[in-house]
PAVEX-29759 format. One record per atom (N, C-alpha, C): residue number from 1; atom name; x, y, z; residue in one letter. Coordinates in Angstrom, 1 decimal. Example, Ala and Ser with C-alpha at 12.3 -4.5 7.8 and 13.67 -1.06 7.14 Angstrom:
nr 1 atom N px 13.2 py -5.7 pz 7.8 rest A
nr 1 atom CA px 12.3 py -4.5 pz 7.8 rest A
nr 1 atom C px 13.2 py -3.3 pz 7.8 rest A
nr 2 atom N px 12.8 py -2.2 pz 7.1 rest S
nr 2 atom CA px 13.7 py -1.1 pz 7.1 rest S
nr 2 atom C px 12.9 py 0.0 pz 7.9 rest S
! end
This chain:
nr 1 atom N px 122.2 py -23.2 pz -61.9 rest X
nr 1 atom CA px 121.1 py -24.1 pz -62.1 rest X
nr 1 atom C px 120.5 py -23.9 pz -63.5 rest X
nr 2 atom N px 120.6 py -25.0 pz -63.9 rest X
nr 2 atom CA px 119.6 py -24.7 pz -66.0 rest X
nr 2 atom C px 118.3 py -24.3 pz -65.8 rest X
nr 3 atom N px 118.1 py -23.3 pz -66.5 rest X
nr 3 atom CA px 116.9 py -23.0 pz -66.9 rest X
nr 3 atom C px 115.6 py -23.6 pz -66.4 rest X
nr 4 atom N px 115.4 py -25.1 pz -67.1 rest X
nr 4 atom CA px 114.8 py -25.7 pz -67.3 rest X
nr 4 atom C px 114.3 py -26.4 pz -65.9 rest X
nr 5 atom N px 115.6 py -26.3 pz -64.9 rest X
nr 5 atom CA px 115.1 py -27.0 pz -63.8 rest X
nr 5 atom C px 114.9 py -25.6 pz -62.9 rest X
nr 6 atom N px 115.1 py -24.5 pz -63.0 rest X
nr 6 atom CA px 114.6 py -23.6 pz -62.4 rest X
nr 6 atom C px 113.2 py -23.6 pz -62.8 rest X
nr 7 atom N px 112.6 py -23.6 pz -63.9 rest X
nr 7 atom CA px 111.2 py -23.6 pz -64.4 rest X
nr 7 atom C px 110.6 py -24.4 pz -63.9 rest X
nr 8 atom N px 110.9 py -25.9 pz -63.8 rest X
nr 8 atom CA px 110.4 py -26.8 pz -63.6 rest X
nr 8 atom C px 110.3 py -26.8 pz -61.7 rest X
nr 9 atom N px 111.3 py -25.8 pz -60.8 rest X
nr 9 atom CA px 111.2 py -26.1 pz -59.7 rest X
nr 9 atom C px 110.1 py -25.0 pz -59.2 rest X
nr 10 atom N px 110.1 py -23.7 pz -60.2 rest X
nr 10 atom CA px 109.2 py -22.9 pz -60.1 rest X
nr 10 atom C px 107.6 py -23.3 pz -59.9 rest X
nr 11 atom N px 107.5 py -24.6 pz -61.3 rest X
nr 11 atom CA px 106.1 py -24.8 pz -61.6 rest X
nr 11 atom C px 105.7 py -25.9 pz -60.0 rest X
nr 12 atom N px 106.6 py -26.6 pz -59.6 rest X
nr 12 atom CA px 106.4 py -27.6 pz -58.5 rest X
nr 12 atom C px 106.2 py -26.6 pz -57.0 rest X
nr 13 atom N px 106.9 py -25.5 pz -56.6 rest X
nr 13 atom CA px 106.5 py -24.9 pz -55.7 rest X
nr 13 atom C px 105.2 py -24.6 pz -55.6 rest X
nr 14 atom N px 105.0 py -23.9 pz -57.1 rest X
nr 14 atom CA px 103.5 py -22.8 pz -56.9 rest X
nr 14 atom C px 101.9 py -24.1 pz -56.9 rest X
nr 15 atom N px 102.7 py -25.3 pz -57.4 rest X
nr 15 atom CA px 101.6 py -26.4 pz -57.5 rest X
nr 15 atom C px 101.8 py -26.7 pz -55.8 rest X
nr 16 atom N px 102.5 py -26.7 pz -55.1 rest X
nr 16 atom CA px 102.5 py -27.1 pz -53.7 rest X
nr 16 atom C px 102.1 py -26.4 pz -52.9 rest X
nr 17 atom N px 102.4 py -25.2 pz -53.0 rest X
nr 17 atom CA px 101.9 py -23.7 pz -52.3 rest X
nr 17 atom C px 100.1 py -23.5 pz -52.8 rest X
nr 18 atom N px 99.7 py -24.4 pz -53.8 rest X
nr 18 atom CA px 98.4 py -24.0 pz -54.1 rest X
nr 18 atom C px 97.6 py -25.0 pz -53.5 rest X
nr 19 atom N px 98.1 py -26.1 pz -53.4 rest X
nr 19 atom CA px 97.7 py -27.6 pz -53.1 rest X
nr 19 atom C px 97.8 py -27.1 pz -51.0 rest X
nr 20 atom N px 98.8 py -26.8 pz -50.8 rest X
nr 20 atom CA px 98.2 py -26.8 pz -49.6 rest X
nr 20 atom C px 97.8 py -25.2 pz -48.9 rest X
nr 21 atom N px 97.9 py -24.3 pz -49.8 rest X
nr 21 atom CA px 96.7 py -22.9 pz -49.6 rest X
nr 21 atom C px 95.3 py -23.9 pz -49.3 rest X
nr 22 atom N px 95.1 py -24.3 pz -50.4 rest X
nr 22 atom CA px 93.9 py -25.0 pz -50.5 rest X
nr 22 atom C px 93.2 py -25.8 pz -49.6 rest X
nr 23 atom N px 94.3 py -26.6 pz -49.0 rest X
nr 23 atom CA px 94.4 py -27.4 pz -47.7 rest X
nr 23 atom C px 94.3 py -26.5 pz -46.9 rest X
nr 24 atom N px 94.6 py -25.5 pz -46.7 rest X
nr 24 atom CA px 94.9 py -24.6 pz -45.5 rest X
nr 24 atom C px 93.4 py -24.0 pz -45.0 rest X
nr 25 atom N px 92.2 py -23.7 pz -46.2 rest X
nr 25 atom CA px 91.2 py -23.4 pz -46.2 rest X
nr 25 atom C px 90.4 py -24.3 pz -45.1 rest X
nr 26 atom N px 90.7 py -25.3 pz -45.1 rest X
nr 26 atom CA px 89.6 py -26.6 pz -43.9 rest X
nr 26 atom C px 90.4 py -27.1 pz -43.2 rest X
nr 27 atom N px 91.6 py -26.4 pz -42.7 rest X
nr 27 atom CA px 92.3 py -27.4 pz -41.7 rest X
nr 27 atom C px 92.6 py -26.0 pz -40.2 rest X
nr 28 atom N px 92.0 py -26.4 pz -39.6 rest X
nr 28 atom CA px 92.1 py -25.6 pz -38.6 rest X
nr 28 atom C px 92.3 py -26.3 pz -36.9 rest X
nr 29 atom N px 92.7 py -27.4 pz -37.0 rest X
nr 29 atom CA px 92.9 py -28.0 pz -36.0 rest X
nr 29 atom C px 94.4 py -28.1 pz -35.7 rest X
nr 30 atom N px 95.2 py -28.3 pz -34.3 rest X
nr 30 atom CA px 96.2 py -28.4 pz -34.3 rest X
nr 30 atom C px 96.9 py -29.6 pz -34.6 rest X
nr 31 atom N px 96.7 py -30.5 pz -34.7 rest X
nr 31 atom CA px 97.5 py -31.6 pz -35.7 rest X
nr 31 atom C px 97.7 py -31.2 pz -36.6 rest X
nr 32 atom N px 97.0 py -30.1 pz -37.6 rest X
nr 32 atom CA px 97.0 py -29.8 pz -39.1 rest X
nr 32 atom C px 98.3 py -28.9 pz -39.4 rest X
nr 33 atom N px 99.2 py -28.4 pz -37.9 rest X
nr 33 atom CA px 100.0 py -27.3 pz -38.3 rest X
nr 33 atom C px 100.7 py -27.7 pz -39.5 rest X
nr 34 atom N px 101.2 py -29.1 pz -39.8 rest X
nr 34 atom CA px 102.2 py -29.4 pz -41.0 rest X
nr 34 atom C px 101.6 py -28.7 pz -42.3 rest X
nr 35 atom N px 100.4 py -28.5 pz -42.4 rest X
nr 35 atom CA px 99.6 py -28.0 pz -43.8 rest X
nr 35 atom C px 100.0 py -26.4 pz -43.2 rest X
nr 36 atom N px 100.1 py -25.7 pz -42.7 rest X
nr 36 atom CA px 100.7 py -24.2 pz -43.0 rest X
nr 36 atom C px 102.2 py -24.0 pz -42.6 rest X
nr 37 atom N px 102.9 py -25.2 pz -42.2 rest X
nr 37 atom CA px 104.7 py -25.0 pz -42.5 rest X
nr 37 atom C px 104.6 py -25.6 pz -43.9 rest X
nr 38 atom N px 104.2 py -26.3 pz -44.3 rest X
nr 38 atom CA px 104.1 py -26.8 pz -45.6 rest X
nr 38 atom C px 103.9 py -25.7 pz -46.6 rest X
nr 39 atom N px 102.9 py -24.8 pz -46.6 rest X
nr 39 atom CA px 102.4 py -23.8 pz -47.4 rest X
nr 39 atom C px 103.1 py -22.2 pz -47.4 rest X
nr 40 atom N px 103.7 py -22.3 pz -46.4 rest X
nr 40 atom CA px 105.1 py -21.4 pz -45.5 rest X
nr 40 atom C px 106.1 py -21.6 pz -46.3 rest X
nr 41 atom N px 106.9 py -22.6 pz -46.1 rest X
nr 41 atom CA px 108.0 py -23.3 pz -46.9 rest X
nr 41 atom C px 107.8 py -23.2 pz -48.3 rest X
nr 42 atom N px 106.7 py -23.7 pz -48.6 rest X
nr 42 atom CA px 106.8 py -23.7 pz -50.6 rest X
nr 42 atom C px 106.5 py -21.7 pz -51.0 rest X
nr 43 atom N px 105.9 py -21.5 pz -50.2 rest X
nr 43 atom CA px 105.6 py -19.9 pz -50.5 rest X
nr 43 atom C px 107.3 py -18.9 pz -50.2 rest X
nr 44 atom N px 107.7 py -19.5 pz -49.2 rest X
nr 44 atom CA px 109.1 py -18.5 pz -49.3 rest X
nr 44 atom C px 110.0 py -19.5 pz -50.1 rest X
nr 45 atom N px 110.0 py -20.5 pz -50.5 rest X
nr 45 atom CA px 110.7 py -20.9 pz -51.5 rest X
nr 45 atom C px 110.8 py -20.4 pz -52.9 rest X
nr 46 atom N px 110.2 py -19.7 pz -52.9 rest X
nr 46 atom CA px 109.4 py -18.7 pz -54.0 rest X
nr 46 atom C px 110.4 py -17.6 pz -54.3 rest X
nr 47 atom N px 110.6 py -17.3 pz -53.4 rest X
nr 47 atom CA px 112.0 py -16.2 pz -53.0 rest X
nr 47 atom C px 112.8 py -16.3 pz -53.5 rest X
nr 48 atom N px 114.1 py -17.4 pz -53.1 rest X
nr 48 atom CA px 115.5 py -17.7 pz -54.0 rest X
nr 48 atom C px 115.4 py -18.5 pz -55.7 rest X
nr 49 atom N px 114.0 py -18.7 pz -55.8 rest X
nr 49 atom CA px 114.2 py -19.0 pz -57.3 rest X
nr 49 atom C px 113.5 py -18.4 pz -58.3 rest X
nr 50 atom N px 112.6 py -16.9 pz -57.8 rest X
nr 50 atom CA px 112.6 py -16.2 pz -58.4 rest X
nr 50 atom C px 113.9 py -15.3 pz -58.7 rest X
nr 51 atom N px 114.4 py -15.1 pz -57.8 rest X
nr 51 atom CA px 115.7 py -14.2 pz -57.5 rest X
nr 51 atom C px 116.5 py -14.9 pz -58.3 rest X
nr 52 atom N px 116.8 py -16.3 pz -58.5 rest X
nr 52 atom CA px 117.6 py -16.8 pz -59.7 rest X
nr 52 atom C px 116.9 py -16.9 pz -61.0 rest X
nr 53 atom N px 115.5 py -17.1 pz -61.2 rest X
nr 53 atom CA px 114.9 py -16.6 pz -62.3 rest X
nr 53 atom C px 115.2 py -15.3 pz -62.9 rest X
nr 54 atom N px 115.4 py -14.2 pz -62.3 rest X
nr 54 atom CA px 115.2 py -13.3 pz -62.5 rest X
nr 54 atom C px 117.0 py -12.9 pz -62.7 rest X
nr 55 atom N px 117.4 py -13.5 pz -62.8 rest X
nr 55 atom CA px 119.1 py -13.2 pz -62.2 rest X
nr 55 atom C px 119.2 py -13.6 pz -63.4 rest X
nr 56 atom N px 118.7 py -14.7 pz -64.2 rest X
nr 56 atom CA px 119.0 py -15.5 pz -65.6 rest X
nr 56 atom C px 118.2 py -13.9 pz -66.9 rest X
nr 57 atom N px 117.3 py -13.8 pz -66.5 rest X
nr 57 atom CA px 116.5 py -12.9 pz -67.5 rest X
nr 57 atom C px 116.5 py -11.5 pz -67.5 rest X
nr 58 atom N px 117.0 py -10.9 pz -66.0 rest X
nr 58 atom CA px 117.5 py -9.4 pz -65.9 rest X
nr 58 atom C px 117.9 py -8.7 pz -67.4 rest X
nr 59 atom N px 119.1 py -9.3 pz -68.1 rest X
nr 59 atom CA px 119.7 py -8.4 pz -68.9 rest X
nr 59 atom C px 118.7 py -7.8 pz -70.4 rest X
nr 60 atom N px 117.7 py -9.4 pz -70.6 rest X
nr 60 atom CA px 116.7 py -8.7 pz -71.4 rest X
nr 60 atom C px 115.5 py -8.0 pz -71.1 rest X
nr 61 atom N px 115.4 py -8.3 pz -69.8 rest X
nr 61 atom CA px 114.2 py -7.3 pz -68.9 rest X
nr 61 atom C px 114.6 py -5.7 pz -69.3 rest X
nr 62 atom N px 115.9 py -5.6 pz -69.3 rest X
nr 62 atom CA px 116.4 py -4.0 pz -68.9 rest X
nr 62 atom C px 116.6 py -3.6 pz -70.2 rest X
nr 63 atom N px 116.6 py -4.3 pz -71.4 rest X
nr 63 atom CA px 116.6 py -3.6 pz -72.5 rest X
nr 63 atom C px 115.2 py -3.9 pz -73.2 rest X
nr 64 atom N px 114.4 py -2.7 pz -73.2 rest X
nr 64 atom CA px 113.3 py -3.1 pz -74.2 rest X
nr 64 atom C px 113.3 py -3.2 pz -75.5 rest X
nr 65 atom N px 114.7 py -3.3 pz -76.2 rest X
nr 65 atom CA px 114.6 py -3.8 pz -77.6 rest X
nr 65 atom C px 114.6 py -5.4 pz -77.7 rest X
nr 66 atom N px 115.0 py -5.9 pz -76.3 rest X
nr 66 atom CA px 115.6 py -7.3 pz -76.3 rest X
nr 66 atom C px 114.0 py -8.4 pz -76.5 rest X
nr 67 atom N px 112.9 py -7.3 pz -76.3 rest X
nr 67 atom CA px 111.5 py -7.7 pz -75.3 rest X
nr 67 atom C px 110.9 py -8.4 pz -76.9 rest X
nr 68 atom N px 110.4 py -9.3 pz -76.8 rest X
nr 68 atom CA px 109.6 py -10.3 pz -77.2 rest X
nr 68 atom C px 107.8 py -10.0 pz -76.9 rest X
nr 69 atom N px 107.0 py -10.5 pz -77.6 rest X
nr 69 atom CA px 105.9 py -10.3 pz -77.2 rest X
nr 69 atom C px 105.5 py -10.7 pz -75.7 rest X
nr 70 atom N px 106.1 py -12.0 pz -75.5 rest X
nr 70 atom CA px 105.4 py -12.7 pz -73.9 rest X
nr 70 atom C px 106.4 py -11.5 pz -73.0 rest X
nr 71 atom N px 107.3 py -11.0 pz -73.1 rest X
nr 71 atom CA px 107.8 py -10.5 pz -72.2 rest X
nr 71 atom C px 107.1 py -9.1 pz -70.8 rest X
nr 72 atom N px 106.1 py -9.1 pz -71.6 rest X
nr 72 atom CA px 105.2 py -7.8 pz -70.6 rest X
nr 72 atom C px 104.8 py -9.0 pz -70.0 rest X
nr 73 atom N px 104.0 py -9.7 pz -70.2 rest X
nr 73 atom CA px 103.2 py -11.0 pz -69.5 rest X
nr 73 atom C px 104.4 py -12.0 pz -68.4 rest X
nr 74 atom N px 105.6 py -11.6 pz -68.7 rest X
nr 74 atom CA px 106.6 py -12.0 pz -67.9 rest X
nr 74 atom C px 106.9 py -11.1 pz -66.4 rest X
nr 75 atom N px 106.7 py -10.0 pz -67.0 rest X
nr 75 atom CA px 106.6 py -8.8 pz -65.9 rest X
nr 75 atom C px 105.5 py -8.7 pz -65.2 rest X
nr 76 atom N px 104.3 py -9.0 pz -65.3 rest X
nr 76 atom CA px 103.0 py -9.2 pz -65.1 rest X
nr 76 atom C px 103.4 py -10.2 pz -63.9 rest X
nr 77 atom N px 103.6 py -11.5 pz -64.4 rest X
nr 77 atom CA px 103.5 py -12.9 pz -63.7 rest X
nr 77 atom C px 104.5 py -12.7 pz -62.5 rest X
nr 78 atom N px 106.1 py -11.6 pz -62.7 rest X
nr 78 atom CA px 106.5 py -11.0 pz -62.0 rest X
nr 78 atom C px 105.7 py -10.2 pz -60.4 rest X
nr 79 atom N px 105.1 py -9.2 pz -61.2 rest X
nr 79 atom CA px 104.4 py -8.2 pz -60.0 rest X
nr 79 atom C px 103.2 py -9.4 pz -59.4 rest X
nr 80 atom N px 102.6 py -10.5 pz -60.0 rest X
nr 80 atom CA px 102.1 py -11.3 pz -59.2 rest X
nr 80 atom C px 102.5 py -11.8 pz -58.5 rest X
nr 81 atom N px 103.7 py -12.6 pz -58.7 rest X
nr 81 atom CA px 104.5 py -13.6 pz -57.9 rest X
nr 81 atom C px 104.8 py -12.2 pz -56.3 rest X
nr 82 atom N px 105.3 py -10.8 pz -57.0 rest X
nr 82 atom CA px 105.2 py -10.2 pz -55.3 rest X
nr 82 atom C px 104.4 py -9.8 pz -54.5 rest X
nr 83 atom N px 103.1 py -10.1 pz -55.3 rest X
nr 83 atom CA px 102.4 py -9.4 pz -54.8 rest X
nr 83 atom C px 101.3 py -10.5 pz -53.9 rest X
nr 84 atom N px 101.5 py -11.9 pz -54.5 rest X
nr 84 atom CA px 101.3 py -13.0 pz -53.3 rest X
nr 84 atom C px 101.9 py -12.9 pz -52.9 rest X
nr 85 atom N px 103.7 py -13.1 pz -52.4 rest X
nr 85 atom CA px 104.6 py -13.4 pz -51.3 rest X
nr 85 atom C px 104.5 py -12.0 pz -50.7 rest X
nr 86 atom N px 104.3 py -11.2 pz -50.5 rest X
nr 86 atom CA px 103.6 py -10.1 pz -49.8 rest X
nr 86 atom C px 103.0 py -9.8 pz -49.0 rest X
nr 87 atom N px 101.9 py -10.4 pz -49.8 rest X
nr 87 atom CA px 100.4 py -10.5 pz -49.0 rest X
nr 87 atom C px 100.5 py -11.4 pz -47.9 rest X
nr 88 atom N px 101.2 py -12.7 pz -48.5 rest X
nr 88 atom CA px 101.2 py -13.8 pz -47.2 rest X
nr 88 atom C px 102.1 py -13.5 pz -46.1 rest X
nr 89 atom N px 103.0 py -13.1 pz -46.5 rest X
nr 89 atom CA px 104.3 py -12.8 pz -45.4 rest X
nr 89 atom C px 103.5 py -11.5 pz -44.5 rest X
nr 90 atom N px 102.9 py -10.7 pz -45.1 rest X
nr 90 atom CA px 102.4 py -9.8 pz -44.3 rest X
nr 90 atom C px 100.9 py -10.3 pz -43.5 rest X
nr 91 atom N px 100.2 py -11.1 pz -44.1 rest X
nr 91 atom CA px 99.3 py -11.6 pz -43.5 rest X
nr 91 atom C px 99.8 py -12.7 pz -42.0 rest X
nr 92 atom N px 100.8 py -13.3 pz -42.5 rest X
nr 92 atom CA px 101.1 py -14.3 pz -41.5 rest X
nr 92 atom C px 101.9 py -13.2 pz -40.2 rest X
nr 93 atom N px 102.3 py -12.2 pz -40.6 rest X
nr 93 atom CA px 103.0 py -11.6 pz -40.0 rest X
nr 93 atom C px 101.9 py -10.6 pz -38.9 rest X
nr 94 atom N px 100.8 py -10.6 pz -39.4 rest X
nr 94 atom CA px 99.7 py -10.2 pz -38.0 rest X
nr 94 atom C px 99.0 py -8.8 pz -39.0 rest X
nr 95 atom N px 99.8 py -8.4 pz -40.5 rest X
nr 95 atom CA px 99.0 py -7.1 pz -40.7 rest X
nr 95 atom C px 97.9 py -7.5 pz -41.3 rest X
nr 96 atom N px 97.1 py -6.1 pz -41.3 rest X
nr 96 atom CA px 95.8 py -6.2 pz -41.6 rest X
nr 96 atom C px 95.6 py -4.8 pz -43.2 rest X
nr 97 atom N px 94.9 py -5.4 pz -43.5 rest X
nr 97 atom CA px 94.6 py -4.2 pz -44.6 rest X
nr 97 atom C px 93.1 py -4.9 pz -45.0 rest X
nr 98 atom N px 92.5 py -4.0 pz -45.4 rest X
nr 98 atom CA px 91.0 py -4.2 pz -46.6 rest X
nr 98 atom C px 90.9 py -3.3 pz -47.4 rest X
nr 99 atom N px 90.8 py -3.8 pz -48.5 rest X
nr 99 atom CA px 90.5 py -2.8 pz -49.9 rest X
nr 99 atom C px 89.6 py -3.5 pz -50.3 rest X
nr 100 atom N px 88.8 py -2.9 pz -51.0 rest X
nr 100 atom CA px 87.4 py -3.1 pz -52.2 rest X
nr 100 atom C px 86.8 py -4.0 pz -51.5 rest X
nr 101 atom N px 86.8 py -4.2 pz -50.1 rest X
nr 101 atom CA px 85.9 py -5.3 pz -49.1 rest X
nr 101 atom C px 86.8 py -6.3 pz -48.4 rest X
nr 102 atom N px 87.6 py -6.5 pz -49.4 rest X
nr 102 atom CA px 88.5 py -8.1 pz -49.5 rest X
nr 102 atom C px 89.8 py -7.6 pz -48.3 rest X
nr 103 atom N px 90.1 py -8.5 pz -47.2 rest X
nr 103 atom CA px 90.9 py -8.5 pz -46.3 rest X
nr 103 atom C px 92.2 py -9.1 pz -46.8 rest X
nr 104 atom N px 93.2 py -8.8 pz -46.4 rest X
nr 104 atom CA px 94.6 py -9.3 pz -46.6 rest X
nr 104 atom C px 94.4 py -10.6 pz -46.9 rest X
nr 105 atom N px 94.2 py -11.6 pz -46.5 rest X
nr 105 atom CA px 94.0 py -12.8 pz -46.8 rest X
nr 105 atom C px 93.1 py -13.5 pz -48.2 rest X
nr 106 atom N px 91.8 py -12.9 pz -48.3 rest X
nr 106 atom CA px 91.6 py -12.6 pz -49.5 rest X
nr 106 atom C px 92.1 py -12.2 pz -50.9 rest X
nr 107 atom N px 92.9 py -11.4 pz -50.7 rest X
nr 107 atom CA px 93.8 py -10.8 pz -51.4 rest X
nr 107 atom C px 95.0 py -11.7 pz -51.5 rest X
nr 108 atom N px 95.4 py -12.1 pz -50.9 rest X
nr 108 atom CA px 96.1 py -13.5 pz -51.1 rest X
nr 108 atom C px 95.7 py -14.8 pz -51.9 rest X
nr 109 atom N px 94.8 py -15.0 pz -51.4 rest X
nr 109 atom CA px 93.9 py -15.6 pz -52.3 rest X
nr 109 atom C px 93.9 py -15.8 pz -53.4 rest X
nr 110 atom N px 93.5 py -14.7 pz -53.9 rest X
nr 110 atom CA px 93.2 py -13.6 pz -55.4 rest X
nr 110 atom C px 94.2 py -13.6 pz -56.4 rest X
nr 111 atom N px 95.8 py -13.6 pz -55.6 rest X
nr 111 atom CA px 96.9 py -13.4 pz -55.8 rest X
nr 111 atom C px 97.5 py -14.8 pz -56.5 rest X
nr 112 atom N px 97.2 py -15.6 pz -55.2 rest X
nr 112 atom CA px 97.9 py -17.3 pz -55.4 rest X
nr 112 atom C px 97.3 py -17.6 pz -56.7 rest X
nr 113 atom N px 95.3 py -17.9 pz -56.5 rest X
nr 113 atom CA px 95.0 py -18.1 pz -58.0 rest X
nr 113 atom C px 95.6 py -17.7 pz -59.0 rest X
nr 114 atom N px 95.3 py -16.5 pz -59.2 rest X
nr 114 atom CA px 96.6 py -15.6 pz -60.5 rest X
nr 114 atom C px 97.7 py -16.1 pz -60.8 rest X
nr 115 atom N px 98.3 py -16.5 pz -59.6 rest X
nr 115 atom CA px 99.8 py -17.0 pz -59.9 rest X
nr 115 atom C px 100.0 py -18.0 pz -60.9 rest X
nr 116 atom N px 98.8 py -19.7 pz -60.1 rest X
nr 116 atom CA px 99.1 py -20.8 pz -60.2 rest X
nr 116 atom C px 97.9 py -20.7 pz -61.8 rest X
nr 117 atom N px 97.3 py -20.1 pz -62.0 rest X
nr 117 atom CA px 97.0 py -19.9 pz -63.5 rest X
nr 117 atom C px 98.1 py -19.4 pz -64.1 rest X
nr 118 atom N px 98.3 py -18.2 pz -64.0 rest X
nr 118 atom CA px 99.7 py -18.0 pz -65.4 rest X
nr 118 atom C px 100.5 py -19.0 pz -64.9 rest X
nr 119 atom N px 101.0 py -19.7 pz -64.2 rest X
nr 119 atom CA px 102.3 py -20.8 pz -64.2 rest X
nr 119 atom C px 101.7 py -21.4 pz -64.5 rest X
nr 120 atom N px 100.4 py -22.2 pz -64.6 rest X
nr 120 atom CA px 100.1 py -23.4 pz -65.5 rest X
nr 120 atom C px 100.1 py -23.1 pz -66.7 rest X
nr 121 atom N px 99.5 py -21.8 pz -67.4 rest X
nr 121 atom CA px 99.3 py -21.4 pz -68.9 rest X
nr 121 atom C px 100.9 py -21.3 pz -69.5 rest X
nr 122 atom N px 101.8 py -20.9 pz -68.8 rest X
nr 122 atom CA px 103.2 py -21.2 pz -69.2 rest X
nr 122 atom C px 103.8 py -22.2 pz -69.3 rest X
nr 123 atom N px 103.4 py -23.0 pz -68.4 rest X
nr 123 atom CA px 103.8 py -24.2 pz -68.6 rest X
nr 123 atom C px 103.4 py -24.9 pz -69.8 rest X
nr 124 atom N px 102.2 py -24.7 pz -70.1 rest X
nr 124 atom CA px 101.6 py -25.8 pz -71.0 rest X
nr 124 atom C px 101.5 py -25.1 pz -72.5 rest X
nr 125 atom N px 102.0 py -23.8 pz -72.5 rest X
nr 125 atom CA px 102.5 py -23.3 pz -73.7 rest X
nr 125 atom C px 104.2 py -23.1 pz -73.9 rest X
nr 126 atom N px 104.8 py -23.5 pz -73.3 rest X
nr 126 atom CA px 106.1 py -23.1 pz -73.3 rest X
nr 126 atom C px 107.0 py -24.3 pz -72.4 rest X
nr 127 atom N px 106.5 py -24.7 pz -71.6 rest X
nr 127 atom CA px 107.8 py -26.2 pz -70.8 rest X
nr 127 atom C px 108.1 py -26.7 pz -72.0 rest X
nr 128 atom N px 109.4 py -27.4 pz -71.5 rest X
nr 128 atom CA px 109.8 py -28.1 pz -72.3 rest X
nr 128 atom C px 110.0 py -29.3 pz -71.4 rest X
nr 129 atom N px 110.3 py -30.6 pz -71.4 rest X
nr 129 atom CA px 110.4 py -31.6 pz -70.6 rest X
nr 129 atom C px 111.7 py -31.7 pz -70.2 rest X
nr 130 atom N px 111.8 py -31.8 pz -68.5 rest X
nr 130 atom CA px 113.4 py -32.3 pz -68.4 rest X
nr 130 atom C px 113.9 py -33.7 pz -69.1 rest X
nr 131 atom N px 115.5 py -33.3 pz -69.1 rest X
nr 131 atom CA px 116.3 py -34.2 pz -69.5 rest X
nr 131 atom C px 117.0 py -34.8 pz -68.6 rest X
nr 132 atom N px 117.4 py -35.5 pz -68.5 rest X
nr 132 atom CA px 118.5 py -36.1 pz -67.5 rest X
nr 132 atom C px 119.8 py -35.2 pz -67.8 rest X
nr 133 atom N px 120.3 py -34.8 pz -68.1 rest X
nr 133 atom CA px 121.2 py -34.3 pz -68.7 rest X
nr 133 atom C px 121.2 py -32.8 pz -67.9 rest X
nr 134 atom N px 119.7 py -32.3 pz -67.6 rest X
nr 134 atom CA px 119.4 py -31.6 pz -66.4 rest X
nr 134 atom C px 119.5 py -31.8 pz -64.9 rest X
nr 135 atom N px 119.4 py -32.8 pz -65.1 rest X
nr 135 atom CA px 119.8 py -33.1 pz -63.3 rest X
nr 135 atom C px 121.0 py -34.0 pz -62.9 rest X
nr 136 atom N px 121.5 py -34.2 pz -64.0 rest X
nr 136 atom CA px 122.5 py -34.8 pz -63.4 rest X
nr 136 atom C px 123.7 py -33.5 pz -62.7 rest X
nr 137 atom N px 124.8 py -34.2 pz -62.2 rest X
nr 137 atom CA px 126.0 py -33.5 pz -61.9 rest X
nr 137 atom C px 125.9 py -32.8 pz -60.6 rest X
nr 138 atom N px 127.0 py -32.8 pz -59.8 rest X
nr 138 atom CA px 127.1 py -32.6 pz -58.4 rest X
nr 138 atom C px 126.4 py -30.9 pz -58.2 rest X
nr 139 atom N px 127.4 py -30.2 pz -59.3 rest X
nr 139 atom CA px 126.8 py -28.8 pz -59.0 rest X
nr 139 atom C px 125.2 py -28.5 pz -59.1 rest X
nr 140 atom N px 125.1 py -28.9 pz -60.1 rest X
nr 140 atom CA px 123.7 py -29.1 pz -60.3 rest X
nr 140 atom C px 122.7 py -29.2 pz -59.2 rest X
nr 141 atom N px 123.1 py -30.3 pz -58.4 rest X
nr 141 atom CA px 122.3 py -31.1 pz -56.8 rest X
nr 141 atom C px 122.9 py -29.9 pz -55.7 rest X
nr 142 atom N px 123.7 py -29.6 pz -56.3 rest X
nr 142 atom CA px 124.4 py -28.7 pz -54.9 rest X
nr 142 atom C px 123.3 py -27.3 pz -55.4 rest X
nr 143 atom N px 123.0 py -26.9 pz -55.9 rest X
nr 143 atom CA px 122.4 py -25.6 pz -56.1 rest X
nr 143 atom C px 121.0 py -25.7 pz -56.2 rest X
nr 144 atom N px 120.7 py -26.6 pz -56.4 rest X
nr 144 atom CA px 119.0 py -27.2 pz -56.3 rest X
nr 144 atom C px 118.6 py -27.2 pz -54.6 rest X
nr 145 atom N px 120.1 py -27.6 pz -54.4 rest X
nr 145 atom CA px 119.5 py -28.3 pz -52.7 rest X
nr 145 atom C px 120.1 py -27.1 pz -52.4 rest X
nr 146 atom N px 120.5 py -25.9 pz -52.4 rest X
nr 146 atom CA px 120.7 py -24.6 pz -52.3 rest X
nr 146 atom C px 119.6 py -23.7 pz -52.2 rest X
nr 147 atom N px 119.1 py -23.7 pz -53.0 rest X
nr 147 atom CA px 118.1 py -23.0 pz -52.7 rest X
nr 147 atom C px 117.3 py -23.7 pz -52.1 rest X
! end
């Protein structure tokens, strides 16, 4: 998958995963369950395209001569991205923790915000716009719809 549509599929999860966190906050009725499979799904989707993010940028991660100034703020946005999918997977999963007052879910919270700020601040200093030329071609569709 290019770059470009990894970024761009990155920036569309964590806007969906935020969009219905958000929703998730006033929906507590059972009709509503589609708003936490919805926020379930975009949050472990998070998973195989970091993992392919990270599969693309490993070789300069591991050399710190390779490292650029944004690159600490890359590892940053890293330990955030685990440390929401963490929080939720372990929250959804029944554990409990409280630090500095704030319950697991809180902390989730805390986390997602973080996230979906640096992904927007990257975005809007650094996207570039898709091309067609990006999405075209079978492999392409086959690995998008892969992950």
């Amino acid at each position: 998958m290019s770059a470009r549509v990894t970024d761009w599929s990155l920036a569309l999860v964590v806007a969906v995963a935020f969009g219905s966190g958000l929703l998730s906050l006033v929906s507590g009725r059972p009709e509503d369950w589609w708003v936490f499979v919805l926020h379930g799904v975009a949050g472990l989707w998070l998973l195989p395209l970091t993992t392919w993010k990270l599969w693309r940028v490993w070789p300069r991660l591991i050399r710190p001569a390779a490292w650029d100034r944004r690159t600490p703020l890359g590892v940053v946005a890293l330990l955030v991205v685990l440390l929401t999918l963490g929080s939720g997977i372990w929250w959804a999963s029944g554990g409990e923790l409280v630090l500095a007052g704030y319950n697991l879910l809180n902390w989730h919270i805390i986390f997602g915000v973080l996230l979906t700020a640096a992904v927007s601040a990257h975005m809007v200093a650094r996207a570039r716009p898709l091309a067609r030329r990006h999405l075209r071609g079978r492999r392409q569709a086959l690995r998008w719809g892969g992950l």
